[in-house]
Backbone as a printed PyTorch tensor [residue, N CA C, xyz], in Angstrom:
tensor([[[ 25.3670, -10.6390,  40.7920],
         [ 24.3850,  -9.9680,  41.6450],
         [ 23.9400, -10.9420,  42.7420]],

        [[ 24.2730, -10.4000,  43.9630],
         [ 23.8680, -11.4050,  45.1460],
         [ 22.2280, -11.1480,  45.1590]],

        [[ 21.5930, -12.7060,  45.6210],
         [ 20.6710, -12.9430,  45.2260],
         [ 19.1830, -12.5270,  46.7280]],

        [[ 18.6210, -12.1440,  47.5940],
         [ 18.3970, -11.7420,  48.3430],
         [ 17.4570, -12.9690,  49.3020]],

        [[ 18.1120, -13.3910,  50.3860],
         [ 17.4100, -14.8850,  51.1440],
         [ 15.8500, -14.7760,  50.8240]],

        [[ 15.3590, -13.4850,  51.5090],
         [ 13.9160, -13.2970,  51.2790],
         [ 13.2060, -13.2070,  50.5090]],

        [[ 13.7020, -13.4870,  48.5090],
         [ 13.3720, -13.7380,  47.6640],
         [ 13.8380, -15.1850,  46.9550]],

        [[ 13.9990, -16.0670,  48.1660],
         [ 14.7630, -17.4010,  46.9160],
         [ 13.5180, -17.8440,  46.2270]],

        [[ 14.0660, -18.9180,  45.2410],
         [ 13.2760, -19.1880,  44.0630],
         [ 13.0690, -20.5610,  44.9930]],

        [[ 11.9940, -21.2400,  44.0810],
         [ 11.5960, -22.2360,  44.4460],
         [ 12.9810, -22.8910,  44.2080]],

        [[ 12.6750, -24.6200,  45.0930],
         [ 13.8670, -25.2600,  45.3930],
         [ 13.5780, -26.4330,  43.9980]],

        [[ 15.0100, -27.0820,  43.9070],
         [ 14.8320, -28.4650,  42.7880],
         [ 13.2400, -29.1150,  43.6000]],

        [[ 13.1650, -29.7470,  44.4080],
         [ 11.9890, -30.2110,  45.3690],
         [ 11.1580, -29.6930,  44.9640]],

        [[ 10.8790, -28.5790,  44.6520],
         [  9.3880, -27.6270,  44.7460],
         [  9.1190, -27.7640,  42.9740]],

        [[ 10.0940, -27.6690,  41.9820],
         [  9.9900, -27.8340,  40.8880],
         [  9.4160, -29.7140,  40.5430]],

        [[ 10.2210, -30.4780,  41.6190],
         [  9.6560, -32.0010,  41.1040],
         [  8.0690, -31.7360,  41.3330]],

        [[  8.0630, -31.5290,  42.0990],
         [  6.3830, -31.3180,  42.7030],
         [  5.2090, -30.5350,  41.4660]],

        [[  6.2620, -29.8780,  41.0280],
         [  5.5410, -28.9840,  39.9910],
         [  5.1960, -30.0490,  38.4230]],

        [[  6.1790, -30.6690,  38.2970],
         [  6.3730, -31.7580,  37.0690],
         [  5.4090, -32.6980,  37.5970]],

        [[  5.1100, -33.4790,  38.5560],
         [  4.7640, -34.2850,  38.9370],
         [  3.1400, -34.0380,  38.6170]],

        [[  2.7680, -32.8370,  39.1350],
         [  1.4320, -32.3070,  39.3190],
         [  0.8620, -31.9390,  37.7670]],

        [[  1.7520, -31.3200,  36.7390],
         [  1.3210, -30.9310,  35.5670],
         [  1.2070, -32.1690,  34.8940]],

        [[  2.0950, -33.2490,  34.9320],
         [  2.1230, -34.5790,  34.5170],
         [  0.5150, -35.2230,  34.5180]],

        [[  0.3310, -35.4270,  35.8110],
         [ -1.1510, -36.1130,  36.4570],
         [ -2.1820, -35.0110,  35.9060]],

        [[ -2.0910, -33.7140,  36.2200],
         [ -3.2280, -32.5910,  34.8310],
         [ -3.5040, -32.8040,  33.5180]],

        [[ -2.1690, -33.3120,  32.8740],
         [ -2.3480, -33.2530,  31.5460],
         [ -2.8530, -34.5500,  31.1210]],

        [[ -2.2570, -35.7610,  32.0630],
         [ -3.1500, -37.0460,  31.4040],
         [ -4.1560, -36.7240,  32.0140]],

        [[ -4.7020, -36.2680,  32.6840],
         [ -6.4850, -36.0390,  33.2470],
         [ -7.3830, -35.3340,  32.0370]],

        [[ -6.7150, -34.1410,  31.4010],
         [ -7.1820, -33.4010,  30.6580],
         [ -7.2100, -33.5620,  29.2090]],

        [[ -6.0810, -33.5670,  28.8300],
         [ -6.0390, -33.8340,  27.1910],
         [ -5.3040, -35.2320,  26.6220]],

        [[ -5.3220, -34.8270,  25.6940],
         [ -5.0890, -35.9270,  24.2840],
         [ -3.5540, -35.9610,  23.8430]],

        [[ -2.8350, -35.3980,  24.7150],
         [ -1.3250, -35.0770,  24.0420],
         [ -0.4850, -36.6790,  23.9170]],

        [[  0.1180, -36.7120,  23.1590],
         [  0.8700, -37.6830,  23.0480],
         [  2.2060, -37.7350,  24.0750]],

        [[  2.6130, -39.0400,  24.3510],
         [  3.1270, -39.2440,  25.1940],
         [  5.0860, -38.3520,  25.6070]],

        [[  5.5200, -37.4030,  24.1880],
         [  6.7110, -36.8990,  24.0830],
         [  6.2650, -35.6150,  24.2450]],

        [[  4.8830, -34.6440,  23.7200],
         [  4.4070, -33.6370,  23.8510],
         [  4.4480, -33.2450,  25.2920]],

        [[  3.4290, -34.5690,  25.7780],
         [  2.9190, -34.5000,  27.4860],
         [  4.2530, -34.0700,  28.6130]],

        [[  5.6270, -35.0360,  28.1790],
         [  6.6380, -34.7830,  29.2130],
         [  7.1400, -33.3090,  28.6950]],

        [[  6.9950, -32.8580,  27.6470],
         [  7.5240, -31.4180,  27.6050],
         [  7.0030, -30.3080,  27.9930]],

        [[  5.4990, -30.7050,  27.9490],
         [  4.7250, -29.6880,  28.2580],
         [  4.6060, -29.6530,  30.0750]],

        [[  4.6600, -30.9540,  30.5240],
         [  4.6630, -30.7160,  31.8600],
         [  5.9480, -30.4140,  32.5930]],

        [[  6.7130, -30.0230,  31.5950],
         [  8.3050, -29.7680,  32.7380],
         [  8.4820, -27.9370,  32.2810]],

        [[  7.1290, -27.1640,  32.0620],
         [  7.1140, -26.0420,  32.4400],
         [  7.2700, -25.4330,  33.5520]],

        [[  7.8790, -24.4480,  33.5790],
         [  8.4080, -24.0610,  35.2800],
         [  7.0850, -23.3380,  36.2320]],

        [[  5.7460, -23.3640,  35.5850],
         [  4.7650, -23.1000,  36.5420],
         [  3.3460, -24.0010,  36.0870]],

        [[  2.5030, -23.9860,  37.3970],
         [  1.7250, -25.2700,  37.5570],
         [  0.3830, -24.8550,  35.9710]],

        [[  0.3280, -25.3440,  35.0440],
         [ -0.5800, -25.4310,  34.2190],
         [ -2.0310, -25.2980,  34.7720]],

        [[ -2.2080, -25.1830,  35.6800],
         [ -3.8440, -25.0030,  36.0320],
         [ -3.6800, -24.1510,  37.3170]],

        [[ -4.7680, -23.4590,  37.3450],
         [ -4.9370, -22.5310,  38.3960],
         [ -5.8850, -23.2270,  39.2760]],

        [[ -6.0480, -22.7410,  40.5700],
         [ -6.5690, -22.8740,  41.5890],
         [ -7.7170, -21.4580,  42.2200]],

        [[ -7.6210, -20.6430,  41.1690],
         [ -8.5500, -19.0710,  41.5910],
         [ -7.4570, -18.6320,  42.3240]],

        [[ -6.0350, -18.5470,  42.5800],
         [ -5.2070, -17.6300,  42.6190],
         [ -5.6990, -16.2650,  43.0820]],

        [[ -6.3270, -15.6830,  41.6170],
         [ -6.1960, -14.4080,  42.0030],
         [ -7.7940, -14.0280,  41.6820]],

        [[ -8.9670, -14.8800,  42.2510],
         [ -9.7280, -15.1460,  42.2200],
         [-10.3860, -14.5600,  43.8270]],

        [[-10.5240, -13.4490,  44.4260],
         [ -9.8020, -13.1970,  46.1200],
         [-11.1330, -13.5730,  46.5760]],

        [[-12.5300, -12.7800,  45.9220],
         [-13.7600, -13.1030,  46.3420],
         [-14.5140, -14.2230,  46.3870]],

        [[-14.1060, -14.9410,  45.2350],
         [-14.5950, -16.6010,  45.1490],
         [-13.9790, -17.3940,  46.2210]],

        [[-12.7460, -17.0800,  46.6800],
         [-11.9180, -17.4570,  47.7860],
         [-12.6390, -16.8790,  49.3060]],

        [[-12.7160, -15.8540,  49.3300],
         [-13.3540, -15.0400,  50.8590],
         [-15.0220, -15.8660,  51.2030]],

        [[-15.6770, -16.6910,  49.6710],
         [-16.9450, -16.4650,  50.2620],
         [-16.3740, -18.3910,  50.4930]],

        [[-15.8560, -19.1510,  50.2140],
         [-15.9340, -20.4570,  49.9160],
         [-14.8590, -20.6860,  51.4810]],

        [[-14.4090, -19.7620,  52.2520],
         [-13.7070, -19.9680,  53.4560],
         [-14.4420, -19.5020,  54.6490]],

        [[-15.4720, -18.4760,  54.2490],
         [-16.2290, -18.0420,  55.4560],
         [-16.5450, -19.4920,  56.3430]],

        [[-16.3090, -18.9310,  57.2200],
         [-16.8180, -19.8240,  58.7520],
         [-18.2930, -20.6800,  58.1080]],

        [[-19.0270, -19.1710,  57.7970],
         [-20.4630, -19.6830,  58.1630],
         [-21.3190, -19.3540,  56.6760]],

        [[-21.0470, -19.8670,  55.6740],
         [-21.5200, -20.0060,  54.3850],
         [-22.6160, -20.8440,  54.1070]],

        [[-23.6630, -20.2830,  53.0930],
         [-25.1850, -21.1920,  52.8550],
         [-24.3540, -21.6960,  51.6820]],

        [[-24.1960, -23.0220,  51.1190],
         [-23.3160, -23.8420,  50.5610],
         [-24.8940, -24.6490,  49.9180]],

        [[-25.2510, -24.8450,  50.5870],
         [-26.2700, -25.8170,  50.3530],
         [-26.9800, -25.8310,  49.0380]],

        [[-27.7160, -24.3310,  49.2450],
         [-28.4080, -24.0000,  47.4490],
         [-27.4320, -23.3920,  46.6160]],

        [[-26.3540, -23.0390,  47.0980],
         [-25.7290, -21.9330,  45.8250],
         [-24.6010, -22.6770,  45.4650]],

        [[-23.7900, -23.6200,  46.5080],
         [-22.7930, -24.2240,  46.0190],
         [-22.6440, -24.9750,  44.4590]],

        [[-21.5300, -25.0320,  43.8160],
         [-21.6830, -25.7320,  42.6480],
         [-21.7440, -27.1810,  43.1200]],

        [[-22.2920, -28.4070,  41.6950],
         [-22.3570, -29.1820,  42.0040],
         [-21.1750, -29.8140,  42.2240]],

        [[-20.9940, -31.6480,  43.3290],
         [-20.0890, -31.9450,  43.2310],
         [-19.4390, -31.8710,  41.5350]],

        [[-18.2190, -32.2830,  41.5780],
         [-17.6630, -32.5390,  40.3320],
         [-17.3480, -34.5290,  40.7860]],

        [[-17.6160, -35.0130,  39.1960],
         [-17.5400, -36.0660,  39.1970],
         [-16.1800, -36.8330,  39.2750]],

        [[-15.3730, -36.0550,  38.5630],
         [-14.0630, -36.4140,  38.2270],
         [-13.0430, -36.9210,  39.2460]],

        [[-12.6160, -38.0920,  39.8060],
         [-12.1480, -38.4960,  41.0430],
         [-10.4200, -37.9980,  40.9520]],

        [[-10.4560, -38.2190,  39.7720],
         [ -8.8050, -37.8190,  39.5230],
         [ -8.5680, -36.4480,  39.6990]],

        [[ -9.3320, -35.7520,  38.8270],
         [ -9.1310, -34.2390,  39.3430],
         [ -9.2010, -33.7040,  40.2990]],

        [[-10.3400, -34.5190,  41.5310],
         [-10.4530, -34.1640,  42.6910],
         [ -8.8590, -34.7360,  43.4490]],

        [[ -8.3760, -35.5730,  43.2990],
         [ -7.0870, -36.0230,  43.7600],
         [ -5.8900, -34.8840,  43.4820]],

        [[ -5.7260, -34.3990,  41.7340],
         [ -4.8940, -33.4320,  41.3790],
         [ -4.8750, -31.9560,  42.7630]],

        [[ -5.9900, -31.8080,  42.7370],
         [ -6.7530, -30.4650,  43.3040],
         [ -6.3540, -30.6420,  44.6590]],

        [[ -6.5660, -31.9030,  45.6580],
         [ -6.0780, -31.8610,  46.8780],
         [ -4.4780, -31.4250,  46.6940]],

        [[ -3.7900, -32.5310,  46.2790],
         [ -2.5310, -32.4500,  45.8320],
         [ -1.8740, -31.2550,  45.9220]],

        [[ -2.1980, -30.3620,  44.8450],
         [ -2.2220, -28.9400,  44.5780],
         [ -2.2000, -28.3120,  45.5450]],

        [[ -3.4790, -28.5310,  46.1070],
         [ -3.6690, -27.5010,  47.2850],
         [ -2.7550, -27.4880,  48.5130]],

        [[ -2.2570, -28.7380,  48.8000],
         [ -1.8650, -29.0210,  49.8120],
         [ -0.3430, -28.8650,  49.7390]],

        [[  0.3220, -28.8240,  48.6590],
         [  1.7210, -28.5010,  47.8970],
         [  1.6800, -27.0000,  48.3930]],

        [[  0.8000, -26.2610,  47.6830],
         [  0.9190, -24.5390,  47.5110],
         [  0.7870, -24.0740,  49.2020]],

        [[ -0.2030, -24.7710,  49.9770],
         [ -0.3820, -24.1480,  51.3340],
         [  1.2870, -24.4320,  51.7730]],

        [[  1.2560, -25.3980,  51.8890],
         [  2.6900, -25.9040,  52.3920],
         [  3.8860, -24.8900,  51.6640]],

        [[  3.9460, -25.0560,  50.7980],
         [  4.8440, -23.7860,  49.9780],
         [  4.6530, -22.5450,  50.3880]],

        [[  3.6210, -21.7500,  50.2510],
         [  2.9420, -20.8740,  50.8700],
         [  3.9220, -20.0680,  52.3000]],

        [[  3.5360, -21.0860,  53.7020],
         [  3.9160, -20.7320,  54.6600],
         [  5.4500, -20.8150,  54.7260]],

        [[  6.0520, -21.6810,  54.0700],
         [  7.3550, -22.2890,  54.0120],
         [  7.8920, -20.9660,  52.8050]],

        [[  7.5350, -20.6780,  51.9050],
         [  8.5650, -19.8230,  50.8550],
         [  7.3740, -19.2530,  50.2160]],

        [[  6.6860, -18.4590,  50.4210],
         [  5.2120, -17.5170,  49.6650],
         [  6.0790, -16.9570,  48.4940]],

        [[  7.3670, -16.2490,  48.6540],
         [  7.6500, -16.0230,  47.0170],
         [  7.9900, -17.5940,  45.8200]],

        [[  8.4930, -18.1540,  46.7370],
         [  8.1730, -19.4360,  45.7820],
         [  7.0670, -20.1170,  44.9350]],

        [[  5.8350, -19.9570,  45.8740],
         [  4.7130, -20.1900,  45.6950],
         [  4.0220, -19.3800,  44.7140]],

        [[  4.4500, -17.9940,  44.8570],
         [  4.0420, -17.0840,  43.9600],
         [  4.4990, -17.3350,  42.7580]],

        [[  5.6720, -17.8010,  42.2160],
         [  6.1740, -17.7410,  40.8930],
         [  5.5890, -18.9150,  40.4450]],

        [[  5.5310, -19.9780,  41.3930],
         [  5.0570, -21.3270,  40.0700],
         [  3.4230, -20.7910,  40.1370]],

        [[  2.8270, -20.2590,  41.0760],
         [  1.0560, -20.2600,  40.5770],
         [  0.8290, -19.3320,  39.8310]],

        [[  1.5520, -18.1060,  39.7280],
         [  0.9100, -16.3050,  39.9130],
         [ -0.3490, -16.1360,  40.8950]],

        [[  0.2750, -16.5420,  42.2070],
         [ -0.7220, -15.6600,  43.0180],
         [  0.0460, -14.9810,  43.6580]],

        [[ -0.9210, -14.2130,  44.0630],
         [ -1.3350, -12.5370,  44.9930],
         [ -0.4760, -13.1780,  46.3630]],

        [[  0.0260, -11.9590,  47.0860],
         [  0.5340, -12.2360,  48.2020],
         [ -0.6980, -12.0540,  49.3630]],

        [[ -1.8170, -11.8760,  48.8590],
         [ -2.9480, -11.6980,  49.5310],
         [ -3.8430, -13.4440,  49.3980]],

        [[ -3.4380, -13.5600,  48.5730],
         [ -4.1440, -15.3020,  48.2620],
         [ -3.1620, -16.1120,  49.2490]],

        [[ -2.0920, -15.9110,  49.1290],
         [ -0.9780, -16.8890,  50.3420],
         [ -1.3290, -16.7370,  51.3550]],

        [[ -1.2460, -15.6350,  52.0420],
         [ -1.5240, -15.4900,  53.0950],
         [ -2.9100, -15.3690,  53.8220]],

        [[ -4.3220, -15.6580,  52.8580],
         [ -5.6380, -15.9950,  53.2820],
         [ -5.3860, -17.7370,  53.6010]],

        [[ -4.9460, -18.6700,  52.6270],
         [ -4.8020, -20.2110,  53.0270],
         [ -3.9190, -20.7260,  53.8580]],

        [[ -2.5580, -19.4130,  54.0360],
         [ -1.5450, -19.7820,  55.0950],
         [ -2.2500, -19.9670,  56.6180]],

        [[ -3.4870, -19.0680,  56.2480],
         [ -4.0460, -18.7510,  57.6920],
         [ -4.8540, -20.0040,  58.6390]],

        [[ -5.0640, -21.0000,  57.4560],
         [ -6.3540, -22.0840,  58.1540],
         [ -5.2510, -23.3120,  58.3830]],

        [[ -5.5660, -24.2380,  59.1820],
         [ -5.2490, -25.3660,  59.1020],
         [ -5.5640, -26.0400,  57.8900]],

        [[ -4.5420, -26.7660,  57.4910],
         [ -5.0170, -27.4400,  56.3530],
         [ -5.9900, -28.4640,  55.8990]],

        [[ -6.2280, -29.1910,  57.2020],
         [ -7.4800, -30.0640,  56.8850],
         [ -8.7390, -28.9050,  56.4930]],

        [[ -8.7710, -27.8330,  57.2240],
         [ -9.8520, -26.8850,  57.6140],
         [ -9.6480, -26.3330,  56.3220]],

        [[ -8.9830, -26.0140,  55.7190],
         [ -8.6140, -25.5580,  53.7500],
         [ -9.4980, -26.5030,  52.7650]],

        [[ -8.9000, -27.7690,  53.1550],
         [ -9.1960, -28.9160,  52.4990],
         [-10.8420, -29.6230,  52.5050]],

        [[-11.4300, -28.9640,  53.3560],
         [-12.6780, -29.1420,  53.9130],
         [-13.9030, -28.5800,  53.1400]],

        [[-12.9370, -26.8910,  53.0960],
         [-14.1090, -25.4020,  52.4330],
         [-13.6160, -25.9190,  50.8550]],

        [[-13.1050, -26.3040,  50.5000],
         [-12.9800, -26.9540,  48.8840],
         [-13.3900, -27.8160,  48.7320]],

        [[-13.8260, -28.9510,  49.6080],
         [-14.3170, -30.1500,  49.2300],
         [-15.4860, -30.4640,  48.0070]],

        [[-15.7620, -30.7420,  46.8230],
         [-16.9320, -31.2390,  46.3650],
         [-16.6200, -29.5110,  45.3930]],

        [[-16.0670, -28.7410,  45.6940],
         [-16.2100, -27.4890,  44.7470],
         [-15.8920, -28.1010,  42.8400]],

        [[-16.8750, -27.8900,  42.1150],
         [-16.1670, -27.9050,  40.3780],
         [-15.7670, -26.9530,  40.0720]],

        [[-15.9180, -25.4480,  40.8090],
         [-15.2990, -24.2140,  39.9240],
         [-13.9460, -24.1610,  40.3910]],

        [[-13.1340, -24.7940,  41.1620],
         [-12.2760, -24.5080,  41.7710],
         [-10.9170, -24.1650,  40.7990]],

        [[-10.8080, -25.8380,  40.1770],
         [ -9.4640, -25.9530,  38.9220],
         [-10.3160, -25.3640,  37.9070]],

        [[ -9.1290, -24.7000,  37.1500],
         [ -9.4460, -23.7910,  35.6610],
         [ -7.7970, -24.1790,  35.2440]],

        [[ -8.0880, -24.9300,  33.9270],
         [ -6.3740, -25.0140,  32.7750],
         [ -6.2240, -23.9590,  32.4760]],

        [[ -4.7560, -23.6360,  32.7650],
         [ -4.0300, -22.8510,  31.7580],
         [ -4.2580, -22.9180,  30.0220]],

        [[ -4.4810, -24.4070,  29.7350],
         [ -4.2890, -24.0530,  28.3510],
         [ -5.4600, -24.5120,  27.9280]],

        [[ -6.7760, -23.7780,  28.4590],
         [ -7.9760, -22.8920,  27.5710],
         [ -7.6520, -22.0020,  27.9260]],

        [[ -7.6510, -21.0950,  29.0270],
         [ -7.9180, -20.1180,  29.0920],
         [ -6.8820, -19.1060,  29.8020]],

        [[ -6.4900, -17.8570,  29.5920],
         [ -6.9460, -17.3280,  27.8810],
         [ -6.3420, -18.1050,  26.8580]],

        [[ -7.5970, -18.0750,  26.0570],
         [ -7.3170, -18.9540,  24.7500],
         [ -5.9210, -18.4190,  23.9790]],

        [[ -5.0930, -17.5030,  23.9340],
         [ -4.0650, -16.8030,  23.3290],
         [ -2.2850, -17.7100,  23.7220]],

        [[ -3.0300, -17.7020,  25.1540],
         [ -2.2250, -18.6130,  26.7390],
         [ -2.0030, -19.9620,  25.6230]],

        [[ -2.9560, -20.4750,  26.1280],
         [ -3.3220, -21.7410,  25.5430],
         [ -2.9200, -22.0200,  24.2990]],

        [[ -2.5500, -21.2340,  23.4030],
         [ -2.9370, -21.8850,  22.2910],
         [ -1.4790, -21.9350,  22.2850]],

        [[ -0.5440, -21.1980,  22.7000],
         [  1.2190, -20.6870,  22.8170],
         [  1.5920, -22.1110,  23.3370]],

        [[  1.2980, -22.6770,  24.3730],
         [  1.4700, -23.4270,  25.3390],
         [  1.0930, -25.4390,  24.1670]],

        [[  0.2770, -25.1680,  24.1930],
         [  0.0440, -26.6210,  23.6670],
         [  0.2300, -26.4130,  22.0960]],

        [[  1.0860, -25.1490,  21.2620],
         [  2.0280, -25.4880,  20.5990],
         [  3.2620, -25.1200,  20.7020]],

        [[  3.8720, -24.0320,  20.5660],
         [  5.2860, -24.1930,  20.7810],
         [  5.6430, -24.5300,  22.1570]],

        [[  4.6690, -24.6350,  23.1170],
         [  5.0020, -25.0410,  24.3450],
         [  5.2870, -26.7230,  24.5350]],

        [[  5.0840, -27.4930,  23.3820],
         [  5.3940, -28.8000,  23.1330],
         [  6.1940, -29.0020,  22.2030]],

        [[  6.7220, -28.3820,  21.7160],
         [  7.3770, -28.7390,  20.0360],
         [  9.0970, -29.2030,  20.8780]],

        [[  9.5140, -30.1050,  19.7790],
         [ 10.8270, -30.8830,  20.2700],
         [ 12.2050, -29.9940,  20.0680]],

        [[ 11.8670, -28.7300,  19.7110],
         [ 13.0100, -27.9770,  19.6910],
         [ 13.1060, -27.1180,  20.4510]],

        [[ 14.1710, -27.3470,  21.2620],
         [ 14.0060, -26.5190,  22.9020],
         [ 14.1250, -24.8910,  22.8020]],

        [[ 14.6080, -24.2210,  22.1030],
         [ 14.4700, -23.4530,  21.6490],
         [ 12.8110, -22.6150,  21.7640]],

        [[ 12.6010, -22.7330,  20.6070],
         [ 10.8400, -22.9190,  20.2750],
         [ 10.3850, -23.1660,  21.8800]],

        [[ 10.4820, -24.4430,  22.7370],
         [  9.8560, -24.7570,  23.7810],
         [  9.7180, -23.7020,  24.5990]],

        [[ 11.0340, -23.3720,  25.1420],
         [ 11.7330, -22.3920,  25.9590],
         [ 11.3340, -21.3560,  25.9350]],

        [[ 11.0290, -20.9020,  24.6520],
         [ 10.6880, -19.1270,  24.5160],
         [  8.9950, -18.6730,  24.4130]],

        [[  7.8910, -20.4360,  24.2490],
         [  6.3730, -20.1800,  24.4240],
         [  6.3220, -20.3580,  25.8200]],

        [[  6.7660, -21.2400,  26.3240],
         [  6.6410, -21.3920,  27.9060],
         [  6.8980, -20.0130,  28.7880]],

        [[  8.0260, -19.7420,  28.4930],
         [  8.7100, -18.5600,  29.6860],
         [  7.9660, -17.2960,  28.8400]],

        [[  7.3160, -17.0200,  27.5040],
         [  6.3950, -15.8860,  27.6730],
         [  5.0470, -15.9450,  28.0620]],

        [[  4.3570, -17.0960,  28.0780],
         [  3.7400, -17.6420,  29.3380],
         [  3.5150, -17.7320,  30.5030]],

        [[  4.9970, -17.8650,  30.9540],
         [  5.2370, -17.7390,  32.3340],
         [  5.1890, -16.2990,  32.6080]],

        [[  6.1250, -15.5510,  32.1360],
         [  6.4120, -13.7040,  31.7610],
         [  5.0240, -13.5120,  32.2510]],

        [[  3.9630, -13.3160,  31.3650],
         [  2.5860, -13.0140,  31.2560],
         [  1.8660, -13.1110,  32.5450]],

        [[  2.2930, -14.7610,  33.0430],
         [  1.5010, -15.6270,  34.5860],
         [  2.3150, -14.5210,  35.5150]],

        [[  3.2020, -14.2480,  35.7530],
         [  3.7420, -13.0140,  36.4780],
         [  3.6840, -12.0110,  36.7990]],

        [[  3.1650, -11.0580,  35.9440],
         [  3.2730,  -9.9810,  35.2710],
         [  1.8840,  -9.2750,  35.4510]],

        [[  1.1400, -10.5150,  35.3560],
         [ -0.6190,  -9.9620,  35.2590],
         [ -1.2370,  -9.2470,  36.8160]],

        [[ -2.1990,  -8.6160,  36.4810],
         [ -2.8240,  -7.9070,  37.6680],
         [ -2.7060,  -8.7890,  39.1590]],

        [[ -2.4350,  -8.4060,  40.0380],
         [ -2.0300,  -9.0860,  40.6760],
         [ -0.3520,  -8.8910,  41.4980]],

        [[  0.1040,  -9.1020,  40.8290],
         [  1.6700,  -9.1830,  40.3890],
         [  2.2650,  -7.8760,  40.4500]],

        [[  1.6860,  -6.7530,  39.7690],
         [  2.4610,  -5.8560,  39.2500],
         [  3.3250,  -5.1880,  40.3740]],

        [[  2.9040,  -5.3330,  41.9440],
         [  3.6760,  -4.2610,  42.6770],
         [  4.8420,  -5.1480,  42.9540]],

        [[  4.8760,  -6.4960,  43.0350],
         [  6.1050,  -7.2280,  43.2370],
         [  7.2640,  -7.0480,  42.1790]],

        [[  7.8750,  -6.0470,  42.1910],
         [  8.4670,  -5.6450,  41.1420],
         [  9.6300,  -6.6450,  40.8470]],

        [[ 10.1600,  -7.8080,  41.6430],
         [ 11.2950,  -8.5970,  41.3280],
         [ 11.1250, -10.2360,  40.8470]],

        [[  9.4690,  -9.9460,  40.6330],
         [  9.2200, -11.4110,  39.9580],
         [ 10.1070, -11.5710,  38.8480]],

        [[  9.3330, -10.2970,  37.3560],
         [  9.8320, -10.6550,  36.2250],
         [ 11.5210, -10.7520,  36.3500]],

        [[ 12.3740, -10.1390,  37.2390],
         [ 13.3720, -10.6030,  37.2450],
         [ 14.1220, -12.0290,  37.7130]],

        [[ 13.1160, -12.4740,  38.4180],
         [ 13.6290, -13.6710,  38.9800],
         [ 13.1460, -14.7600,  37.8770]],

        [[ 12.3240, -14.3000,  37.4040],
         [ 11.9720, -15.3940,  36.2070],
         [ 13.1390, -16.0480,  35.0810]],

        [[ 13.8880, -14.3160,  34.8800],
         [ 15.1110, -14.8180,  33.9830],
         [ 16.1190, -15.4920,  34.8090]],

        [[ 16.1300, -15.5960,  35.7710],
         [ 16.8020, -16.4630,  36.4540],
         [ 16.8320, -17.5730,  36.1840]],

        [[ 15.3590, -18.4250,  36.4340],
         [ 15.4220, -19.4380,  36.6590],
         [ 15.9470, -20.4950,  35.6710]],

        [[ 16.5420, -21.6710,  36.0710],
         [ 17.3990, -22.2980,  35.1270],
         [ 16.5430, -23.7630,  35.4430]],

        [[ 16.1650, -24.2210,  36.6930],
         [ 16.2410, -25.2950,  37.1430],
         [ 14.9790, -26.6300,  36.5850]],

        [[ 14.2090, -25.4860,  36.0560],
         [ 13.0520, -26.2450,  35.0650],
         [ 13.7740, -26.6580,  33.6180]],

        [[ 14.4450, -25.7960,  33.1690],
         [ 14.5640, -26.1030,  31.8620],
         [ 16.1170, -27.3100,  32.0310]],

        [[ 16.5850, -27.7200,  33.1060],
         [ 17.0170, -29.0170,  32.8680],
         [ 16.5510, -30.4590,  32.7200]],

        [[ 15.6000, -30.2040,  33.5120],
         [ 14.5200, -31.1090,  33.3870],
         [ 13.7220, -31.1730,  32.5940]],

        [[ 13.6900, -30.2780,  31.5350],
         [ 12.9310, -30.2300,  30.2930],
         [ 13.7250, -30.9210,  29.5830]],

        [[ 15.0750, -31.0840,  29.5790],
         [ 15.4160, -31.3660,  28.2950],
         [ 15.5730, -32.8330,  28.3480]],

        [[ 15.2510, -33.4910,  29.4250],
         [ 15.2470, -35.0850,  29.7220],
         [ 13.8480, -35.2790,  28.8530]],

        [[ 13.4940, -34.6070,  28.8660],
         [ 11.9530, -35.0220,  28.4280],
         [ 11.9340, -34.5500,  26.8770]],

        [[ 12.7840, -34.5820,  26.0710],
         [ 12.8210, -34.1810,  24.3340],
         [ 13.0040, -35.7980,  23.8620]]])
């Protein structure tokens, strides 16, 4: 089945980026041991969200002209996470304008979320997020069901087992509200091959 230009999958490049980023999440976040950590981060989509599909928390935190002052959350302390979060952000915009279905499969966002951050300059992105704590939310709290799939068979050393908590994970990150009118995600999902080689360096 020829594969359609205007749907390619993310590139090897866009997947390092993805390893790289879940890597620096997971030592920020948890306790995993050091063979768990490389398996769990060579999942083929980014372990933490960004409010994706979050559209209103997004519309009020980009307005031009927002009272930030009393309602904003507090800074967040965390310097690393604030580093992850630029990172992130600045990966997905860039992805975004460059391949939005790409972008869509490793985050699960809305083609309405791409194209609100495609729209700003990126310093000017990078600006209306600054100092935000609600921004990052893990995949593996929440949903706790997510989570709980993910940081176990989503780590276990038998690729097998690995392979089949991750990608119904992923299935799910796809699939969910949001998603549903793009009818050629869940197919492109079984596609993808290019994560799970790089998973298996990491057993």
């Amino acid at each position: 089945m020829q594969q359609s230009n205007e749907f390619s999958g993310p590139s090897p490049d866009d997947y390092a980026n993805v390893l790289v980023l879940n890597t620096a999440f997971i030592k920020a976040t948890s306790l995993l041991k050091g063979p768990q950590r490389g398996r769990l981060a060579a999942a083929p989509f980014l372990l933490f969200s960004l409010r994706e599909n979050d559209i209103e928390w997004w519309e009020d935190v980009l307005a031009d002209q927002r009272q930030g002052d009393l309602m904003q959350e507090a800074k967040a302390e965390n310097a690393e996470l604030r580093r992850i979060e630029t990172a992130a952000m600045s990966f997905l915009w860039q992805l975004g304008r460059r391949n939005p279905y790409a972008a869509r499969i490793i985050s699960g966002a809305s083609i309405t979320w791409c194209e609100t951050i495609a729209e700003l300059p990126l310093l000017t992105l990078l600006d209306r997020i600054a100092g935000r704590s609600d921004l990052m939310t893990s995949r593996l709290e929440a949903p706790v069901t997510l989570g709980k799939r993910l940081l176990g068979g989503g780590t276990s050393s038998k690729r097998q087992v690995r392979r089949s908590s991750q990608f119904s994970v992923f299935q799910t990150l796809l699939t969910r509200t949001g998603l549903d009118s793009f009818t050629q995600l869940p197919a492109a999902a079984c596609r993808l091959s290019a994560p799970m080689r790089v998973q298996d360096k990491k057993s």
